[in-house]
Backbone as CSV, one residue per row, in Angstrom:
resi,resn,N_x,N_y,N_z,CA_x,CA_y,CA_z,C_x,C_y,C_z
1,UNK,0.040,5.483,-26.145,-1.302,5.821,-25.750,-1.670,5.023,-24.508
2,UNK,-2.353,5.563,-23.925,-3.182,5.201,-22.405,-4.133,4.560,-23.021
3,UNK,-4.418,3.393,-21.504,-5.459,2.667,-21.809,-5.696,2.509,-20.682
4,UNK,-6.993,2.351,-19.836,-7.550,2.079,-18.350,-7.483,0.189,-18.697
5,UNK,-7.046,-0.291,-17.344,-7.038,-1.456,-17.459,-7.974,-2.599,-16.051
6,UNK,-9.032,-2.665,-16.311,-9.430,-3.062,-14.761,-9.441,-4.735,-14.287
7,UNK,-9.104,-4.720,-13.139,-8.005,-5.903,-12.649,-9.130,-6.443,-11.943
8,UNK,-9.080,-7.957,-11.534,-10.095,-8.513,-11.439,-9.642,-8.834,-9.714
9,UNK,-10.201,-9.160,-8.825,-9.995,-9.340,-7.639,-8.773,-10.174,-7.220
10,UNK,-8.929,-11.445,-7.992,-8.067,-12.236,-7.876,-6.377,-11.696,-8.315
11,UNK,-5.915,-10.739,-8.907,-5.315,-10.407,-9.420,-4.860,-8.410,-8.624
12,UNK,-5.290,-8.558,-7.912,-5.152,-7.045,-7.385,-3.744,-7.278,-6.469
13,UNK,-3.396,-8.288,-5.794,-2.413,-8.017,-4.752,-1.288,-8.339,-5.817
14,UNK,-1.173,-8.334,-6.999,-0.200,-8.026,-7.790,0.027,-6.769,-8.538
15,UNK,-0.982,-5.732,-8.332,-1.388,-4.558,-8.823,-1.263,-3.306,-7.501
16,UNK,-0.692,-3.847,-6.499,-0.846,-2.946,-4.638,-2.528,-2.939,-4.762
17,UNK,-3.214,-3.473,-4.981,-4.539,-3.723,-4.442,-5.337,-2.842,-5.343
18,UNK,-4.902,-2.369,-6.603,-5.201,-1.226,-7.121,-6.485,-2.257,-8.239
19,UNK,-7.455,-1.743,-8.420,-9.037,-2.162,-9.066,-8.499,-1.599,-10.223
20,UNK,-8.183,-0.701,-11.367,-7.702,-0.127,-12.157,-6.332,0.583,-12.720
21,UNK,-5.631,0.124,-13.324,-5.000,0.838,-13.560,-4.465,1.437,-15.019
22,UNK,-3.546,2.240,-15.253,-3.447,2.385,-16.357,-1.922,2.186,-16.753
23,UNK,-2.023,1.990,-18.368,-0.937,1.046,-19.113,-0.587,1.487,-20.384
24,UNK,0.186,1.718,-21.506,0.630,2.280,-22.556,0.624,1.154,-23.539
25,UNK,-0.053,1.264,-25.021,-0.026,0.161,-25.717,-1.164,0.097,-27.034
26,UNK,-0.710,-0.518,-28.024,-1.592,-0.017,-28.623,-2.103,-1.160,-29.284
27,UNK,-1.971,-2.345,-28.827,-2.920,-3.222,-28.968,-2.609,-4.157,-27.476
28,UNK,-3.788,-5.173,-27.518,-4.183,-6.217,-26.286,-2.228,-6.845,-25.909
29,UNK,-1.803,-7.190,-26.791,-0.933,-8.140,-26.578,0.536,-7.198,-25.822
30,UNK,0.626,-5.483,-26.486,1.313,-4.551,-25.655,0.959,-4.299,-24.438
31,UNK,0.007,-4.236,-24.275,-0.903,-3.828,-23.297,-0.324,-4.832,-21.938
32,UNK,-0.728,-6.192,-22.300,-0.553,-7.163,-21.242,0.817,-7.526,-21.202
33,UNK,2.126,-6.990,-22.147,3.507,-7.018,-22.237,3.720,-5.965,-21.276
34,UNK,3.185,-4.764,-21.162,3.602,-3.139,-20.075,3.088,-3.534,-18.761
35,UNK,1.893,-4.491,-18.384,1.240,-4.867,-17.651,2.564,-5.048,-16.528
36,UNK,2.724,-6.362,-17.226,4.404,-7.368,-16.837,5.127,-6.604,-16.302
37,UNK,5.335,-5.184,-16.974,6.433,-4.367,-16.978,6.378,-3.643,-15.471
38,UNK,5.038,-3.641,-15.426,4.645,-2.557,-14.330,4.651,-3.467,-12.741
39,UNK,3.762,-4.439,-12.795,3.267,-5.411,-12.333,3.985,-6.851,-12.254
40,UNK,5.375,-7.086,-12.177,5.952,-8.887,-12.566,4.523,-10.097,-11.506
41,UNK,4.266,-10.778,-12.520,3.936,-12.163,-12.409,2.488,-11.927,-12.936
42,UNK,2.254,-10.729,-13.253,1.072,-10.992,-13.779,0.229,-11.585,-15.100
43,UNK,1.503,-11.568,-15.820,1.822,-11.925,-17.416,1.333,-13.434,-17.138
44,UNK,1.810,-14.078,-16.296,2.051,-15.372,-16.157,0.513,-16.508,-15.707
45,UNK,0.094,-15.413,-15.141,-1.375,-15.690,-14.163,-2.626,-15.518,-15.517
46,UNK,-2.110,-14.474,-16.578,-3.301,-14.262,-17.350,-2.977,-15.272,-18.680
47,UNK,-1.294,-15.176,-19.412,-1.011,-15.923,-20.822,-0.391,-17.134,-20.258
48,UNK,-0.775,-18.374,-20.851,0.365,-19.552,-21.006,1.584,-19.315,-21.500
49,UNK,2.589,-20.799,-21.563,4.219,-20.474,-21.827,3.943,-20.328,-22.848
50,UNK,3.120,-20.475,-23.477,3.476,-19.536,-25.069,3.114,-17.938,-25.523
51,UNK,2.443,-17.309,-24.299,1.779,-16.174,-24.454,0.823,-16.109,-24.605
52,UNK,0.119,-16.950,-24.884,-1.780,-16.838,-25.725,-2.186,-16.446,-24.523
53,UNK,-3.271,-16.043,-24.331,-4.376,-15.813,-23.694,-4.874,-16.685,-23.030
54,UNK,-4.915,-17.432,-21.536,-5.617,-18.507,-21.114,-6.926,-18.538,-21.826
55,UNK,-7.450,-19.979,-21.889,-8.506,-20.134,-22.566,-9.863,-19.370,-21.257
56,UNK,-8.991,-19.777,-19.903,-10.664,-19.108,-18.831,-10.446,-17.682,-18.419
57,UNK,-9.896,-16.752,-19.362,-9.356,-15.616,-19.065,-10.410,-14.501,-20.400
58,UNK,-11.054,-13.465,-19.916,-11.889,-13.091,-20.942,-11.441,-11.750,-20.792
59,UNK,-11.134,-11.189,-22.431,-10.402,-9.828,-21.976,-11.534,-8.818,-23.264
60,UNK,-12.081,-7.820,-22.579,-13.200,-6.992,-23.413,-12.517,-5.209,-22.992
61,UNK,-12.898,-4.931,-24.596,-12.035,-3.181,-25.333,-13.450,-3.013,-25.491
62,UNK,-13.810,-1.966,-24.133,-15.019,-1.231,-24.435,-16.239,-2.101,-24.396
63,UNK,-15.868,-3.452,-23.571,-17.100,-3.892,-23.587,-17.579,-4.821,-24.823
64,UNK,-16.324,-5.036,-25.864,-16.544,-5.790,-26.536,-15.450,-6.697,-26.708
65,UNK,-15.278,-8.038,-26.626,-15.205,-9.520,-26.398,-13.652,-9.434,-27.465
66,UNK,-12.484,-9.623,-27.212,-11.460,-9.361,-27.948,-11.644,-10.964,-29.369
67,UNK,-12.403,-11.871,-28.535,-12.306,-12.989,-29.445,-12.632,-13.059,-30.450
68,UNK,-13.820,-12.126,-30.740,-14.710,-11.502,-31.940,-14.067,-10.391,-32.860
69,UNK,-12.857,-9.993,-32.249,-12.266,-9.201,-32.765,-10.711,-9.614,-33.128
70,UNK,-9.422,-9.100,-32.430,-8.309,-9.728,-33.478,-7.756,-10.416,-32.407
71,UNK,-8.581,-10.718,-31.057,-7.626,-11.259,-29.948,-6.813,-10.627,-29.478
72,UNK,-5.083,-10.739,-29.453,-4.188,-10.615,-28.930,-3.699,-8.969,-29.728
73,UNK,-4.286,-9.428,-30.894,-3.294,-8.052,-31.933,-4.844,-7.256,-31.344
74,UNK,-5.812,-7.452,-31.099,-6.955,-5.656,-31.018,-6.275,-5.015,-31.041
75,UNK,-6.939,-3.947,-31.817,-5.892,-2.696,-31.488,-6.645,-1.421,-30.426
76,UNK,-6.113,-0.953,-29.499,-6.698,-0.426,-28.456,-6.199,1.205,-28.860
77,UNK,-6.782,1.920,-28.272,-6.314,3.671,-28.952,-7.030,4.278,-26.938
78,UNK,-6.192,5.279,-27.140,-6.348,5.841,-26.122,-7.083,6.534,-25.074
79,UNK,-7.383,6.071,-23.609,-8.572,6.157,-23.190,-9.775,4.487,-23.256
80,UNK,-9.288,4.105,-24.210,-10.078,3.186,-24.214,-10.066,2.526,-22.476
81,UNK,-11.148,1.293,-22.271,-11.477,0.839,-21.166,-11.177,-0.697,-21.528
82,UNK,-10.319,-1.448,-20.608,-9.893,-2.365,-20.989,-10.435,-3.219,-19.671
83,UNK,-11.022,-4.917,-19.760,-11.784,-5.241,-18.853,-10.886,-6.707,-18.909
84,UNK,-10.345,-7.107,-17.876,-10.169,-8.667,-17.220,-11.269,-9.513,-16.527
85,UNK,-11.456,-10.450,-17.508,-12.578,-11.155,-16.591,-12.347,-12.566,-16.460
86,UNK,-12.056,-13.346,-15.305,-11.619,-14.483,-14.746,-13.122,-15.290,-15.086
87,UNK,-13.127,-16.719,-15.596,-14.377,-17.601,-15.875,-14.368,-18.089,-14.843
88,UNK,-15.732,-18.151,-14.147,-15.625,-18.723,-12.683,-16.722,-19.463,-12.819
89,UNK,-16.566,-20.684,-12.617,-17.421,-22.238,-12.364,-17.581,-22.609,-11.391
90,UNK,-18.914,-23.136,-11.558,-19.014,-24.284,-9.969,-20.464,-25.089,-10.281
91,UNK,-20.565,-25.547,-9.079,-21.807,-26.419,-9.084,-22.020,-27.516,-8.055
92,UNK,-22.404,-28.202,-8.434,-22.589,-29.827,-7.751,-23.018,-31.004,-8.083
93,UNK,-22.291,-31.875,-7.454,-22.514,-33.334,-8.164,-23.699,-33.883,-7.275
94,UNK,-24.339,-33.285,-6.240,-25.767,-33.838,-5.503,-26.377,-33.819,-6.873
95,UNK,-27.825,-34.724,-6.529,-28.698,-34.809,-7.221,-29.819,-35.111,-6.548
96,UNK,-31.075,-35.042,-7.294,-32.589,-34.822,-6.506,-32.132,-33.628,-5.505
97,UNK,-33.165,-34.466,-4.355,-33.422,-33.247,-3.384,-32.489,-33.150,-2.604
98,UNK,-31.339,-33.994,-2.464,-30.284,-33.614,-1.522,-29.721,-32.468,-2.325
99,UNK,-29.240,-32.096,-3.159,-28.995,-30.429,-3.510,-29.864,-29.849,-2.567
100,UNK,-30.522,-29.997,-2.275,-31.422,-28.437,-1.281,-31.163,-28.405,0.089
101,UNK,-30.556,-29.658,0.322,-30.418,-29.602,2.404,-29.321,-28.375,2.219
102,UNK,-29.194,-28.404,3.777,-28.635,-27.003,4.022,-27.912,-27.636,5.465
């Protein structure tokens, strides 16, 4: 079964620049195994050497949060919409009003 898979910016020039694509699999953990298949090094950028799921790596089936669900085993069915989302931080160590100069 097909699954739409959408690729996060950081991650497109491993995809030919492609924002979406699609992948065969019928849960999260096939899914990002065909990924590999299609795509080499991308496996590597999203799971640690053990496979898990980076902890700043957020992966949502339809918009809902795989963590809440079975993680790695979700099971995905066809058509579904599969979402990569990179945790992106920042900030600053100014304090008071020097945060505001420019």
């Amino acid at each position: 079964m097909a699954v739409n898979v959408r690729i996060p910016t950081p991650l497109r020039s491993l995809t030919n620049g492609s924002d979406e694509v699609s992948v065969e699999g019928s849960t999260i953990k096939e899914v990002v195994d065909n990924l590999e298949s299609s795509y080499q090094g991308i496996k590597e950028r999203i799971c640690d050497e053990n496979g898990q799921i980076r902890k700043f790596i957020n992966f949502y089936v339809n918009e809902e949060d795989i963590r809440f669900l079975n993680n790695q085993e979700t099971a995905v069915k066809d058509g579904d919409q599969i979402s990569i989302v990179p945790a992106i931080a920042g900030g600053t160590a100014a304090s008071g009003n020097d945060r505001y100069l420019i």
